[in-house]
C-alpha positions, 0 to 999 in steps of 0.5 A: 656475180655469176648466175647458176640456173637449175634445169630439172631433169628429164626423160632423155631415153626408155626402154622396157626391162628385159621382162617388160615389167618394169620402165628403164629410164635414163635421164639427161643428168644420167641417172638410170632409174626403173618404174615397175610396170604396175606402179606405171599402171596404178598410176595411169590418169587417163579418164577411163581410170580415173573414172573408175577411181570415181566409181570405186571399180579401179583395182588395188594391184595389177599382178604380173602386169607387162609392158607391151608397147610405148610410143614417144609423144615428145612431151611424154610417153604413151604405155600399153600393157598387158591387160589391154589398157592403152589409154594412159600418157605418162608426161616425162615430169610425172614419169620422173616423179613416179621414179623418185626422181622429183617431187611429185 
């Protein structure tokens, strides 16, 4: 009997699109997705966005948003933008999961 064992994928390399509006994702069974830069954004589950949720202060969209900065954790990737927000860390399955990649 031959066991098969199913390895979800992960995040094996990023980049910033050209425009920085948008996150390039390879993964390791190398699929090539992208995530824009405001879905990342209205996604963020820091605690000062979650927060604002909370308080009903977190806006609905993030028009013309950027992304300026992205730092490797390892287990996930911290993303700055261009509003300044620079609090939120995407675990690599959320990531995935923003992209469509896996179930949320």
């Amino acid at each position: 009997m031959t066991m098969t064992a199913l390895v979800a994928p992960t995040v094996a390399d990023y980049e910033a699109s050209t425009d920085l509006g948008a996150l390039l994702v390879r993964t390791t069974q190398d699929d090539a997705l992208s995530v824009p830069a405001e879905t990342l954004r209205l996604s963020c589950k820091c605690a000062h966005c979650t927060r604002a949720r909370f308080d009903g202060r977190f806006p609905q969209a993030f028009p013309g948003i950027a992304i300026t900065e992205i730092g490797d954790l390892g287990y996930g990737l911290n993303i700055s933008f261009s509003d300044g927000h620079n609090r939120g860390i995407y675990p690599k399955p959320y990531l995935l999961s923003l992209a469509g990649a896996i179930g949320s």
